[in-house]
C-alpha positions in Angstrom: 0.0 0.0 0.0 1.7 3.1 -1.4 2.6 6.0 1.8 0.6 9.0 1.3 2.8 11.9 1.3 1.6 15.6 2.7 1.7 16.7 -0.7 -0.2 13.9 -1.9 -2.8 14.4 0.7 -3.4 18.2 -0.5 -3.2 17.5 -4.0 -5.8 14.8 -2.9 -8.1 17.3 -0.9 -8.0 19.3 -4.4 -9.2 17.0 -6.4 -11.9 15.8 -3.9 -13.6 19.7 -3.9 -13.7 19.8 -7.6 -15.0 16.5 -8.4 -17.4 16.3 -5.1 -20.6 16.6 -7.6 -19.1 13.3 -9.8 -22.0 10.9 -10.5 -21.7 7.7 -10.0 -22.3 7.3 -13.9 -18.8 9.4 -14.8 -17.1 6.3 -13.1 -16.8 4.5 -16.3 -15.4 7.7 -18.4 -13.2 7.8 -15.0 -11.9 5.0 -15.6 -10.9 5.2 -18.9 -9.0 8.7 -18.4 -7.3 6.7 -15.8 -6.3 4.2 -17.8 -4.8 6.8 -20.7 -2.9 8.2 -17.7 -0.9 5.3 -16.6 0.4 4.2 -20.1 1.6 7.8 -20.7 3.1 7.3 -16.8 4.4 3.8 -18.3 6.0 5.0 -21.2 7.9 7.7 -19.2 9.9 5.3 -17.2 10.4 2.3 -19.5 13.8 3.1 -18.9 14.4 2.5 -15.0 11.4 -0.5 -15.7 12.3 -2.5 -18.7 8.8 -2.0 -19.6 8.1 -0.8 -23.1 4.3 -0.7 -22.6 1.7 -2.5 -20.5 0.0 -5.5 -21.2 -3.2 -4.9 -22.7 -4.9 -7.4 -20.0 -3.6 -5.5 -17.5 -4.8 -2.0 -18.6 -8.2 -3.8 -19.2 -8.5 -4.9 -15.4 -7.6 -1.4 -14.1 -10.2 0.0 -16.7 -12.8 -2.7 -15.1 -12.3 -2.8 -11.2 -14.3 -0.3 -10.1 -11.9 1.4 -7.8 -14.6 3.5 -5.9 -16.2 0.9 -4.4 -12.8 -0.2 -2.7 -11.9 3.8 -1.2 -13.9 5.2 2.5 -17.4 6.8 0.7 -16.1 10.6 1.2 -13.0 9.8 -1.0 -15.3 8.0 -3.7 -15.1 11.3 -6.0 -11.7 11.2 -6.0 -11.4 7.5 -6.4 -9.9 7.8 -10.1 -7.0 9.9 -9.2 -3.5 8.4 -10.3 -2.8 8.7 -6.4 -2.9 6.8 -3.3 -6.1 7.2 -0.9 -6.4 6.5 2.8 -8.8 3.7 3.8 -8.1 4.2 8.0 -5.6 2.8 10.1 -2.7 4.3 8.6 -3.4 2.6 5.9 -3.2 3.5 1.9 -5.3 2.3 -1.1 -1.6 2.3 -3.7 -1.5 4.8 -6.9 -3.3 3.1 -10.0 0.1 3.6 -11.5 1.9 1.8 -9.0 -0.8 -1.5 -9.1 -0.5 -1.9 -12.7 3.1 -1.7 -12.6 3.5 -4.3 -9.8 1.2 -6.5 -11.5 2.6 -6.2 -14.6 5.8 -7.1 -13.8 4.4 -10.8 -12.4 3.6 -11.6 -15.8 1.0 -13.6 -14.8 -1.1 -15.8 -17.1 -5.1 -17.0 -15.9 -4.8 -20.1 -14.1 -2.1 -19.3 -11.7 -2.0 -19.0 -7.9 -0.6 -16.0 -6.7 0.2 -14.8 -3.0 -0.6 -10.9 -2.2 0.7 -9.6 1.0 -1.2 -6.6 2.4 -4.9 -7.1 1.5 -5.9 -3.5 2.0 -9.2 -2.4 1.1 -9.2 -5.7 -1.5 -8.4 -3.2 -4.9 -4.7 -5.3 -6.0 -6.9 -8.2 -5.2 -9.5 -7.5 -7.7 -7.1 -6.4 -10.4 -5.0 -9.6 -9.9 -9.0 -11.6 -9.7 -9.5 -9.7 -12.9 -6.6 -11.4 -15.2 -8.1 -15.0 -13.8 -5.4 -15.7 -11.7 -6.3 -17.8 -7.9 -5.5 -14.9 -4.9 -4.7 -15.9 -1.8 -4.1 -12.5 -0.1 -3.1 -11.7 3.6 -3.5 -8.8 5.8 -2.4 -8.4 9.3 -5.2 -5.4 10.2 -8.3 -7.8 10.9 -10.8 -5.2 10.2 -9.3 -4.5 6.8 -9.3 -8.0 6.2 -12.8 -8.3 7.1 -14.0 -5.2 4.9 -12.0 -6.2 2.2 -13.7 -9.4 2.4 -17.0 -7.3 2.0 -15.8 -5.3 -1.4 -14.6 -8.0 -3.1 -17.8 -9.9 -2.3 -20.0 -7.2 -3.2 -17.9 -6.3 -6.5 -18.4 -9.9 -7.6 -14.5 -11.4 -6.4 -16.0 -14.0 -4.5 -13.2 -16.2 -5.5 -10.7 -14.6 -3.9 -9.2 -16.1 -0.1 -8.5 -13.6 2.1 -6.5 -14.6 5.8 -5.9 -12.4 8.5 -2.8 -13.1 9.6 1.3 -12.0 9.4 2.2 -11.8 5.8 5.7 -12.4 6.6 5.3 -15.9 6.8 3.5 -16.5 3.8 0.9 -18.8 3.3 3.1 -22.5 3.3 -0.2 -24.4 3.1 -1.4 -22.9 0.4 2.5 -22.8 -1.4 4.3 -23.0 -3.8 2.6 -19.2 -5.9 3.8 -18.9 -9.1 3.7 -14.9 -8.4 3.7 -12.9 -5.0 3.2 -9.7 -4.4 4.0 -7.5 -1.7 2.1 -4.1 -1.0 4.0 -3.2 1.8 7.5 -1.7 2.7 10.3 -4.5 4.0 13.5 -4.0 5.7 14.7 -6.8 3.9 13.1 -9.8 1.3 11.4 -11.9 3.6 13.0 -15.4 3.2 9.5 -17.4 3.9 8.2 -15.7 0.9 11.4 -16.6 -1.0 11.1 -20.2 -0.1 7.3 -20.0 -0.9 7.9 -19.0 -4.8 8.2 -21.9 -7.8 11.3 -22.3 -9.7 10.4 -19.7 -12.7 8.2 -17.4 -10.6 8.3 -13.8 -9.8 7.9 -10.9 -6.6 7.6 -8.0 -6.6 8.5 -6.1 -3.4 9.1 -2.7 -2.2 12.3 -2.3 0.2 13.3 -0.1 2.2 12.5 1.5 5.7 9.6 4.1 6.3 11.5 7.3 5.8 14.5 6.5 4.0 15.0 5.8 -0.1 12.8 2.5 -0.5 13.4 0.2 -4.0 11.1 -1.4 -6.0 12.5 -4.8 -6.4 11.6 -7.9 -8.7 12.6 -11.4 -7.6 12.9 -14.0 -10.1 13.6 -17.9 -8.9 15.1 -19.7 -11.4 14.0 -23.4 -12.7 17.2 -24.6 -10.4 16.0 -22.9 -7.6 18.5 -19.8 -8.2 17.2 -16.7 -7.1 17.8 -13.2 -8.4 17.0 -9.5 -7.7 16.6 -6.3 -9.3 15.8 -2.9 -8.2 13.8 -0.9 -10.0 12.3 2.6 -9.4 12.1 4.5 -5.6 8.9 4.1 -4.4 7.1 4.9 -1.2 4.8 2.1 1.0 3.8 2.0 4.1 6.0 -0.2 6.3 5.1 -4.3 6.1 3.6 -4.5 10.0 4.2 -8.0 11.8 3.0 -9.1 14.6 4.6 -8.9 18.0 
């Protein structure tokens, strides 16, 4: 869950006054602005990204998930803004940007099971849901998990598994993923999750502590069982909370 900077939050406030008259039928048209926003974003730093463009399926499952209906119901008129959101305890709803790039970068294809740490309000879950992939998401705040529960239910994502418990760990029952995703700021690459991956499958992981320079970082395990990292772009999460 992308940090919501100061800055952010007034930009945010902005956009909230101007748009509080939105309809809930300019969602769709929203939605598609939004989506023409984040390939512009995508071509700017295919550079630092290694990614020339997004996949299509990709672009399509932001364009469908109707992100309002994952964001508190003050901040739904602002719901389509290439920024993060709050959704309560010091929690973020991540940039629209920022999803489709982490889920890009899994490369994931329908049939796969993938592990996302940090459920959130449930919107990564229903984009990953979207490309007909099997989620198995955990999220350490147990009323998030429960709400999130209730959006993806209500937005039709009933397939989706959502546990309340330390993401750190993983989900070793449920492994190996063939993709995980993490949507919260480590210290370091959490070797459970590591362990958890197939030979040939990716993470994605910010890293990095709450107020210094954190890296987005992709983790690739080899068909041996090698593993390799790369960093990125500087991005900005909220720290990956464990419990005590």
């Amino acid at each position: 869950m992308s940090r919501l900077r100061p800055s952010e939050f007034m930009a945010f406030l902005a956009v909230l006054i101007l748009n509080v008259g939105a309809a809930a039928g300019d969602y769709a048209a929203a939605r598609k602005e939004l989506v023409d926003e984040i390939t512009r974003d995508g071509r700017r730093v295919s550079l630092s990204t290694g990614i020339r463009g997004f996949d299509a399926r990709v672009l399509a499952a932001i364009g469908n998930v109707p992100r309002h209906q994952f964001v508190p119901m003050l901040l739904r008129p602002a719901a389509y803004a290439n920024r993060p959101l709050p959704i309560g305890h010091g929690q973020t709803i991540s940039q629209p940007y920022i999803v489709a790039l982490m889920t890009d970068l899994l490369e994931l294809q329908a049939g796969q099971q993938v592990l996302e740490i940090g459920t959130g309000s449930g919107y990564q879950t229903a984009v990953l849901a979207e490309l007909g992939v099997r989620v198995h998401s955990i999220e350490i705040i147990e009323a998030l998990a429960n709400s999130a529960r209730a959006h993806l239910a209500e937005t039709g994502y009933s397939g989706v598994v959502v546990r309340w418990a330390d993401g750190y760990h993983g989900w070793p029952e449920r492994a190996p993923f063939d993709a995980i995703i993490v949507t919260a700021a480590a210290s370091h690459i959490p070797p459970p999750l590591v362990a958890q991956l197939k030979p040939g499958g990716r993470m994605v992981i910010p890293v990095g502590a709450r107020f210094a320079v954190q890296q987005l970082v992709l983790v690739q395990k080899a068909a041996d069982g090698g593993v390799s990292t790369r960093q990125l772009l500087p991005v900005a999460f909220v720290p990956l909370r464990r419990r005590r």
